[in-house]
C-alpha positions as CSV (number, residue, x, y, z in Angstrom):
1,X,91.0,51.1,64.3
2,X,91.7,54.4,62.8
3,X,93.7,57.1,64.5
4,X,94.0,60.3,63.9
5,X,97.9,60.8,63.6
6,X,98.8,63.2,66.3
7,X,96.8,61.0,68.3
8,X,98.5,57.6,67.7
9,X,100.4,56.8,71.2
10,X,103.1,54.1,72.0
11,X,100.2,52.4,73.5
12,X,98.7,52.0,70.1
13,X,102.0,50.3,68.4
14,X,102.4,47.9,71.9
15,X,98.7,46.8,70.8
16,X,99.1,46.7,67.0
17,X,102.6,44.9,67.6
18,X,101.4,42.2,70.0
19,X,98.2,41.6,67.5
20,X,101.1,40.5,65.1
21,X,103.1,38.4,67.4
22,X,105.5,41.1,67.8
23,X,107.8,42.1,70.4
24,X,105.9,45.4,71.8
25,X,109.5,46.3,73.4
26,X,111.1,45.7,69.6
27,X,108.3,48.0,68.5
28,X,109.0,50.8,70.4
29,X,112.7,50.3,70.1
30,X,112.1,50.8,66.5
31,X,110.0,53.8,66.7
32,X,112.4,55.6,68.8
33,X,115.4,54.6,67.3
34,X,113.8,56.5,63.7
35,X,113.2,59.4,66.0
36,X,116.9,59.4,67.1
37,X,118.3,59.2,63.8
38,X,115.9,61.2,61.3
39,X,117.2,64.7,62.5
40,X,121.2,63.9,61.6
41,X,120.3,62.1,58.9
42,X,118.2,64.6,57.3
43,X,121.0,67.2,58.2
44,X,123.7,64.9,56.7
45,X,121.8,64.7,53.3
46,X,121.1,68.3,53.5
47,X,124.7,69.1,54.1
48,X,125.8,66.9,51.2
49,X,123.3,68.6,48.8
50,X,125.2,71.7,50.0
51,X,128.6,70.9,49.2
52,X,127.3,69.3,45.3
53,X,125.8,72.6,44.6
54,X,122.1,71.9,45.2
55,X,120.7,74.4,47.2
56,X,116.6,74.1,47.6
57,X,114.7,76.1,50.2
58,X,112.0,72.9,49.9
59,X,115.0,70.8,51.0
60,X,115.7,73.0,53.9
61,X,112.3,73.3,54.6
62,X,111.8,69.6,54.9
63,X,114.8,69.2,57.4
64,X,113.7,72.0,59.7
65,X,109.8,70.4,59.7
66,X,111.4,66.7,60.4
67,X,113.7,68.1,63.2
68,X,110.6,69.7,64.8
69,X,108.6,66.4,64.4
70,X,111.0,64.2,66.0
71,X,112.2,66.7,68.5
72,X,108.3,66.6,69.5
73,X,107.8,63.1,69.4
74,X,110.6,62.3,71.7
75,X,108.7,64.0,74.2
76,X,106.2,61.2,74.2
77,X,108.2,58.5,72.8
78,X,111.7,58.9,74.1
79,X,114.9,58.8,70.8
80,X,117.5,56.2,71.5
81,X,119.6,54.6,69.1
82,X,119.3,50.6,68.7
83,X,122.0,48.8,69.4
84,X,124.3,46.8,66.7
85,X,123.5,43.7,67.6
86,X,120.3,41.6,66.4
87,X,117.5,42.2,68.6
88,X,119.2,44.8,71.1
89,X,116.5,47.0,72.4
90,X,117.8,50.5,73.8
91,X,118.2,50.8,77.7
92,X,118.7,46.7,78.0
C-alpha cells in the first residue's frame, strides 16, 4: 500500500520485509544502522569539503536537515550500528 512518509512505521518494513522472505529483524537492523551513521557521515563529508575549500551553505543546509531527520527517527526506530560480521543484528 502507499504510505504517506512520516507515516511509514517499523511495523510497515517487518510486513514489507517478511512479504519478501526477509528477515524482519535484518530489516530493522538495517534501518537503524543508516540512522546511526548518516549524521557523522554527513559531518565527515562536510568537514572534508571544508578543509578542500568548498564551502556551500546548501551543503550545510543538507547536513543540519539529515541530522534533524535521523535524530527524529531514532525516536521511533532506535540508531545502532550493525555489527562487522555477516548477518549480526544490533543488540544480539
Amino acid at each position: 500500500g502507499y504510505y504517506h512518509i512520516d507515516r511509514i512505521l517499523p511495523r510497515h518494513w517487518e510486513a514489507q520485509a517478511r512479504k519478501c522472505g526477509y528477515d524482519a529483524d535484518h530489516a530493522l537492523a538495517h534501518i537503524r544502522d543508516l540512522i546511526a551513521r548518516i549524521p557523522g557521515e554527513a559531518r565527515k563529508l562536510q568537514s572534508e569539503c571544508k578543509k578542500e575549500g568548498v564551502t556551500m551553505s546548501d551543503l550545510s543546509k543538507l547536513v543540519e536537515l539529515l541530522v534533524d531527520r535521523c535524530t527524529m527517527l531514532a525516536s521511533t526506530y532506535g540508531s545502532e550500528l550493525m555489527g562487522t560480521g555477516q548477518g549480526s543484528v544490533p543488540g544480539t
